[in-house]
Structure formats: C-alpha cells, structure tokens
C-alpha positions in Angstrom: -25.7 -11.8 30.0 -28.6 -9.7 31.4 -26.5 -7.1 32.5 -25.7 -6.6 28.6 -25.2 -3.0 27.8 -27.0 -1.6 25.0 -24.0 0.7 23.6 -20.5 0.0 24.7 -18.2 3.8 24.4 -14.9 4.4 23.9 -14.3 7.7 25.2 -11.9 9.3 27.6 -12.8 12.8 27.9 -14.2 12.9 31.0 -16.7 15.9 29.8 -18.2 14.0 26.9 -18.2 10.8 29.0 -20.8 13.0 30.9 -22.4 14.3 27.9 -22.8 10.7 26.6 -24.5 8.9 29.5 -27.0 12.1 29.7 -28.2 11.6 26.5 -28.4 7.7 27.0 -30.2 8.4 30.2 -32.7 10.5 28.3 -33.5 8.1 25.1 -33.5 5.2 27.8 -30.3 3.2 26.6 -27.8 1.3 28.5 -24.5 2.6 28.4 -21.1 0.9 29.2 -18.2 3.2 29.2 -14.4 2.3 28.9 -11.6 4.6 28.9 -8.8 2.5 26.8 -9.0 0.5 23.8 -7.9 -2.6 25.2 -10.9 -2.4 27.7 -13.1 -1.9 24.6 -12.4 -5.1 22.9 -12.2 -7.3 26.2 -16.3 -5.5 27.0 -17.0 -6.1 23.1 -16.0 -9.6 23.4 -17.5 -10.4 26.4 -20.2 -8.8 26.8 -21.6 -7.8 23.2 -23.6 -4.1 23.0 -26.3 -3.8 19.9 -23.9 -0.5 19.2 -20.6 0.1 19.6 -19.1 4.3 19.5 -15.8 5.2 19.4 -13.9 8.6 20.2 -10.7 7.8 17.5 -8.7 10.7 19.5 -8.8 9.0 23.0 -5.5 8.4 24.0 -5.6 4.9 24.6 -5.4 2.9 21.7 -8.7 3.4 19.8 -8.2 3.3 16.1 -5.9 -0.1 17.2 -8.7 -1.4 18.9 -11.6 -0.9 15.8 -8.6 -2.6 13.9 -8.9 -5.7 16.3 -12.4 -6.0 16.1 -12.7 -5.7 12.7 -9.8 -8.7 12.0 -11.8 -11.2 14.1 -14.6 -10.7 12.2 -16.6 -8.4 14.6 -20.2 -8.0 12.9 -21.5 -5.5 15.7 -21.8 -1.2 14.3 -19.3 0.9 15.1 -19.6 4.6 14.8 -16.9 6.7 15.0 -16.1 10.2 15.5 -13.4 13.0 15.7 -11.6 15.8 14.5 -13.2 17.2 11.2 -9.6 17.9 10.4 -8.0 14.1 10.4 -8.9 13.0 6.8 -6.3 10.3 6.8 -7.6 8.5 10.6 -11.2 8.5 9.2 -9.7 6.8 5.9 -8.1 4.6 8.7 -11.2 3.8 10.8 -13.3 2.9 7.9 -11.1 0.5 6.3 -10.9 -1.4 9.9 -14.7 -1.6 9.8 -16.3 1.4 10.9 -19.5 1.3 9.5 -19.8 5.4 10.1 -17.5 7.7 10.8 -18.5 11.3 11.9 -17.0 14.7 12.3 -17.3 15.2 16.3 -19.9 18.4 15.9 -21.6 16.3 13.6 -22.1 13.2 16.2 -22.7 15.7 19.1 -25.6 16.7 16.9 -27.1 13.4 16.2 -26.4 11.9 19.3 -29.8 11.2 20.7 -30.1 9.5 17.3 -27.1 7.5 17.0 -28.3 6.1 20.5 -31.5 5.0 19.7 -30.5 3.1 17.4 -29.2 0.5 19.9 -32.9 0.3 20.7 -34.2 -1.0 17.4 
C-alpha cells in the first residue's frame, strides 16, 4: 500500500479535474482521480486515501456512491460539493455521511485548504 493516495476525487469535469491536481501539486498532496462512482468505492476500498472529495453532480453515480460508503461503515472524510442551488442533494449527501458539504465556489475557494488536510 505505498502507492496510497493521499485524497481519492470524484470528479468528471475534465476542467476541474485539472484545477484539482494543480492545486494538489502545489500543497504537495497525492491525488487519485476517478471519473464514476463505482470506481470511487472499489479505490476507497482498496486503496484507502486520508481524504476523500466528491463532485455530487458528476454524472456517474456519486451521491449513490457516498451512500455505499457510508452503509459499510466507511470512517474516512468526505467533502462534498456542488450547485449552491440543490438544497435537497446536500440534505442527501449529508445524511449518507458527508462530513461537509460545500457550495462549489465555496470549495474552489478553500481548496488549497481542503487539501492539506490530507496532510495532517
């Protein structure tokens, strides 16, 4: 397991993929990125980060795979972000076990942040 990522990512826009492993590259955190949710929880499982971030509006499955994780007991973070607009999929994603859940522009922001916290 010494190829253990520090932050696994579930996002599929290919722009903030890029946005994403810039900012990891900068704060010096290893960053594993999947594209679909049933990738996330096979790398979660596998391979467990320190952090785990999820994009709820990728189109693959994300909000069904926090739910997995969070009915086998998963005790790893996840933060996730989206719309500021979807009230009711934030509701959602914290009652699966999101221990944050951000507004996108508010994650963007924090970023650099978020990610060093896989470093602690």
């Amino acid at each position: 397991m010494a190829d253990m990522a520090d932050v696994l990512a579930l996002v599929d826009d290919i722009f903030f993929q890029a946005k994403l492993m810039e900012t990891a590259r900068q704060v010096g955190v290893e960053l594993k990125m999947v594209a679909n949710g049933e990738a996330f929880t096979a790398a979660a499982a596998s391979d467990p980060p320190r952090l785990m971030l999820v994009d709820l509006n990728a189109r693959q499955g994300a909000l069904e795979a926090v739910e997995r994780l969070g009915k086998s007991g998963n005790p790893l973070p996840v933060i996730a972000f989206l719309s500021h607009v979807q009230v009711e999929l934030a509701e959602r994603a914290r009652a699966a076990g999101c221990r944050q859940v951000l507004p996108r522009s508010k994650f963007t922001a924090e970023l650099a942040e978020i990610l060093r916290q896989a470093k602690q």
